[in-house]
N, C-alpha and C positions, 0 to 999 in steps of 0.2 A: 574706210577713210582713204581718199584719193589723196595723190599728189600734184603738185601744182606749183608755177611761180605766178608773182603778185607784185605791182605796184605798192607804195608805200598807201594810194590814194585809194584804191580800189574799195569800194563798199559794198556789192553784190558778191557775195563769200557763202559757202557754205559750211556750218557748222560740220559737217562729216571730210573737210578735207584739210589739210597741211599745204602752209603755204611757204615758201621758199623763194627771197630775192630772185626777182629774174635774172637772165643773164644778161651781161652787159657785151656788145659786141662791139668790132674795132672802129665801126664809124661813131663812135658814141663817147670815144676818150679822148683827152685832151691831148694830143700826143706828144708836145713840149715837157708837159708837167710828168705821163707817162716814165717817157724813157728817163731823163733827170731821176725822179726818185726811186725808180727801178735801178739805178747804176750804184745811186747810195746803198740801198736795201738789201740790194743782194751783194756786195761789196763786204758788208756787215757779216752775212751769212759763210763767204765765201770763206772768209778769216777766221770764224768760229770753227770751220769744219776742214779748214786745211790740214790739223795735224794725221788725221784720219787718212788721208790722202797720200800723204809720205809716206804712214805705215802702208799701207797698200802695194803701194809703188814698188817697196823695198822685199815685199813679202812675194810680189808675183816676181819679180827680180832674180831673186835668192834660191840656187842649187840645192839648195834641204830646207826643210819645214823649217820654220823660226815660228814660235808662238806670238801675241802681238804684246803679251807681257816682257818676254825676253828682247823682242826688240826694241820695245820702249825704253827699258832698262839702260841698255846699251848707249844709245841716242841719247840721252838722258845725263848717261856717265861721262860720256866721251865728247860729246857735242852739246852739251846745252840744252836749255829750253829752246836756242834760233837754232837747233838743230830739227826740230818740229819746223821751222818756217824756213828754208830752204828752197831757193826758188818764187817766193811767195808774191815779193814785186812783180816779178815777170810774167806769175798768174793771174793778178791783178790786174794788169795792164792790157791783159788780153780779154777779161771776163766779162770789161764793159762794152768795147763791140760787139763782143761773140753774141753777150745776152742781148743786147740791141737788135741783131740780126735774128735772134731765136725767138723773142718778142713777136719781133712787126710779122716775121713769118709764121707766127704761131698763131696771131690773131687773125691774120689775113685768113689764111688760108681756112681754118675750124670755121670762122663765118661762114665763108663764100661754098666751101661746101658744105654746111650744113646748112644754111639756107636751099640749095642745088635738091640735095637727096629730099629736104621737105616738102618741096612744090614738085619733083617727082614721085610722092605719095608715101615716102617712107616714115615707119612710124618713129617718134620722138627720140626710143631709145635708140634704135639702129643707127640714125640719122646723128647722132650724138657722139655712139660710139664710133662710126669710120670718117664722120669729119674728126674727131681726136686723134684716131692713128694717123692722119693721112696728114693733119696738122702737126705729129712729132715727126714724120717721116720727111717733112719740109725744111721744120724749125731747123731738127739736126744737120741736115746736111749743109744749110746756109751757115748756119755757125761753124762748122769746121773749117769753113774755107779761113777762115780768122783764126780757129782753134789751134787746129793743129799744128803749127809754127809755134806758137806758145806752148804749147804739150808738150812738143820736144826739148826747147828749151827748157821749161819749168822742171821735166820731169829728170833731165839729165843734172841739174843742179839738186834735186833729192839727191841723190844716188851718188853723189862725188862727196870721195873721201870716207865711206861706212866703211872702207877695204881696209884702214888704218891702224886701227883699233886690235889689239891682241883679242877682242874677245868677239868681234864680228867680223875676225878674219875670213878672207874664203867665200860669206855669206854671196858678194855678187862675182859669180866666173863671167868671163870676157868681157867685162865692163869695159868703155870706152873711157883710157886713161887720161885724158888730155884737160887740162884744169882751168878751171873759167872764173875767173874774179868775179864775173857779175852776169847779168841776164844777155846786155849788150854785149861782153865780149864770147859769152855762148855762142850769140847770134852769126859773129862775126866768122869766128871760129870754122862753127858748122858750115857756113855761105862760104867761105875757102876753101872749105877739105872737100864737100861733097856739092855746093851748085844749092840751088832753089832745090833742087829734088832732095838733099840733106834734109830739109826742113818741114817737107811734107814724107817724110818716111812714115809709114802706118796709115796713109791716108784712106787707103783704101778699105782697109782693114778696121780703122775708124767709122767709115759710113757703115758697113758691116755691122758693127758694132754699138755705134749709137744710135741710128736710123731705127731697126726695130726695137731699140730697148726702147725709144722715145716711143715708136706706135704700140707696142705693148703696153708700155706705164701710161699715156695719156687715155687710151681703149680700156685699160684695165677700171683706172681712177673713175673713169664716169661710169663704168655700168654697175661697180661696187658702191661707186658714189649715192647712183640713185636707190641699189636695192634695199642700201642701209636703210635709206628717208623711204623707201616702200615700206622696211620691216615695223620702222618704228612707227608709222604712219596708222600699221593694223595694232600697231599697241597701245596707240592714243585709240582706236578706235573703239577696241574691246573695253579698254579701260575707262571710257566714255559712256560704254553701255545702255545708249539712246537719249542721253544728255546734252543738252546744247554746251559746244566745246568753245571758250572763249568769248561768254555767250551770243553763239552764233556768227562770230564772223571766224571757224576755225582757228587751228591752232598754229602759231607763228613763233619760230622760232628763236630763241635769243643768239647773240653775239656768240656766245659759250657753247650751245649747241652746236652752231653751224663750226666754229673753229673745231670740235671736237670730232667732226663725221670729217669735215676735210682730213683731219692729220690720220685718222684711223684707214680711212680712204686711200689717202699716200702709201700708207705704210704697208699695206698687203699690197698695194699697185706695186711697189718697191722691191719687197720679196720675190713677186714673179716673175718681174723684168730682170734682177739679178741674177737667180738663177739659170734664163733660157741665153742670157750673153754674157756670164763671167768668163767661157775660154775663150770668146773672142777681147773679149779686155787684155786678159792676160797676155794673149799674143800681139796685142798691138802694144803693150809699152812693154814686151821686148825686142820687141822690133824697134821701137823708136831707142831704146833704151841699151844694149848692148851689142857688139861686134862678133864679129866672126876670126878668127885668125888660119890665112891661108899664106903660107909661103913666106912665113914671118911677118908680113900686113895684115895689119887691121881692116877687115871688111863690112858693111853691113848686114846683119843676117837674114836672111830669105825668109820669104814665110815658108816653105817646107823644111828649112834647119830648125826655125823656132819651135815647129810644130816638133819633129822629131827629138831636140833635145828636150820637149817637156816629155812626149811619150817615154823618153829614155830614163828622167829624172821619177817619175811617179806616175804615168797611165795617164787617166783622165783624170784623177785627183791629184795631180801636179798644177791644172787647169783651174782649178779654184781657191787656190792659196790667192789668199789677201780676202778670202769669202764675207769671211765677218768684219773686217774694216769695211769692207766695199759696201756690203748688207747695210749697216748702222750708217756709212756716211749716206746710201742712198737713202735711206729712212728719214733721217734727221733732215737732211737737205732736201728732200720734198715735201716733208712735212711743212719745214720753214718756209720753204719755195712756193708750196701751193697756198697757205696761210697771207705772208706777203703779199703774193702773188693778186690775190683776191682781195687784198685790203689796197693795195695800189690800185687798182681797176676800177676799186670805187672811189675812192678820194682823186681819181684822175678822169673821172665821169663830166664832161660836158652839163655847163650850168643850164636848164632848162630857162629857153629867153621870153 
């Protein structure tokens, strides 16, 4: 049983293959209706999975292990439920350009070369799988130019005031003391103490670090994507056992299916890409995230101080605290992301005139 995509219209099928919506490309979407419901969608998403975020934040932060029980706890006791959303405006406000930017450059670019590598003779999957890396390798770094201003603000608003608390005392050493009523006087703040360069602290560190998570997860998603629909393709096959499948115009999948291989897709894309850049994560929101103290001022910290006070704190497993925050929010929010993702694309599909 092959696989294959297909027009809704298409009548010339064969009973031995699996047919799968084609894919929709960016000349083909509305792009008014696009971006608009994409900003709500993922806006939705964003807020679902911010508490996850926090813990993260505070976990790669944190001078000794905290569990994501006992930090919860803490936050919890001490801070509220808005102690989960901390910063949360400010991430918001950034999330709709960023993903605008992550969008158009995401579509853009998987088209044009995946189109490229096909008419240079590449086969389907190859052609598939390096227009996706090369498409997260774009998306990412156009959205941080928007991001990461927001990342440091959002992420220094996590992290202000955990030090309070008698029982999460200590948790973050050299924390940047200085206290921010809200996202705009962060902003202000920081553009006083340190310059525009205050505000892109980590950036480099950032492309570092999203740029191949993004072409990992996007490469990973498609070539899992399809082997699942190849695996299940020889299982309709066998299980067909020379019987006309569907009869005879193959087998098409339902709603449920496709939503099912997407999120299972995400989710190993997820684990991979986690694993091969959590210590560049970790060093960039401490880098964005806490100071240095030389000569009784407050400094920003280098990335060779970052690196050595994790070394100094726990090795390379200093490097992947906030693992399982990070794992599960990356899961869930791809899962969501690509599910979405793929239901906007159609409902933002250009009416055929």
């Amino acid at each position: 049983m092959g696989l294959s995509t297909t027009n809704d219209d298409s009548s010339s099928t064969s009973s031995s293959e699996i047919h799968i919506p084609e894919e929709i490309d960016w000349h083909m979407l509305d792009k008014s209706k696009f971006f608009f419901l994409g900003a709500t969608l993922f806006s939705g998403v964003s807020a679902f999975l911010y508490p996850m975020v926090v813990l993260k934040t505070r976990q790669q932060c944190s001078s000794t292990q905290y569990s994501c029980l006992n930090m919860s706890c803490a936050i919890m006791r001490y801070e509220g439920f808005r102690g989960f959303y901390k910063g949360f405006g400010t991430s918001l406000m950034g999330t709709i350009p960023a993903r605008a930017f992550y969008m158009a450059s995401l579509e853009v670019t998987k088209s044009n070369v995946g189109t490229t590598l096909l008419d240079l003779g590449f086969s389907d999957t190859t052609a598939s799988a390096i227009a996706n890396a090369a498409a997260g390798v774009t998306s990412a770094m156009a959205a941080q130019l928007v991001w990461t201003p927001i990342d440091v603000v959002s992420q220094r608003l996590m992290v202000q005031g955990c030090n309070n608390s008698t029982n999460t005392k200590n948790v973050l050493t050299n924390l940047n003391s200085e206290n921010y009523r809200n996202g705009f006087d962060a902003f202000r703040k920081i553009l006083c103490a340190d310059g525009a360069k205050g505000l892109y602290r980590g950036f480099g560190i950032s492309i570092l670090t999203y740029a191949p998570s993004n072409a990992v997860w996007w490469s990973s998603y498609s070539i899992v994507h399809r082997l699942i629909w190849d695996t299940f393709g020889s299982y309709m096959g066998k299980r067909d056992d020379g019987n006309l499948v569907n009869r005879g115009y193959g087998f098409r999948p339902d709603s449920k299916a496709m939503v099912a291989v997407q999120g299972l897709s995400a989710v190993m894309a997820s684990g991979v890409s986690a694993i091969v850049t959590m210590p560049f994560d970790t060093i960039k929101t401490r880098l964005q995230v806490l100071d240095s103290e030389e000569s009784g001022r407050k400094r920003p910290l280098t990335f060779v101080q970052t690196v050595k006070s994790l070394v100094n704190e726990g090795g390379l497993l200093a490097c992947y605290r906030g693992m399982g925050p990070r794992w599960a929010s990356m899961s869930m929010s791809a899962t969501t992301m690509i599910t979405t993702y793929e239901f906007l694309k159609r409902v933002s599909t250009k009416s055929e005139e």
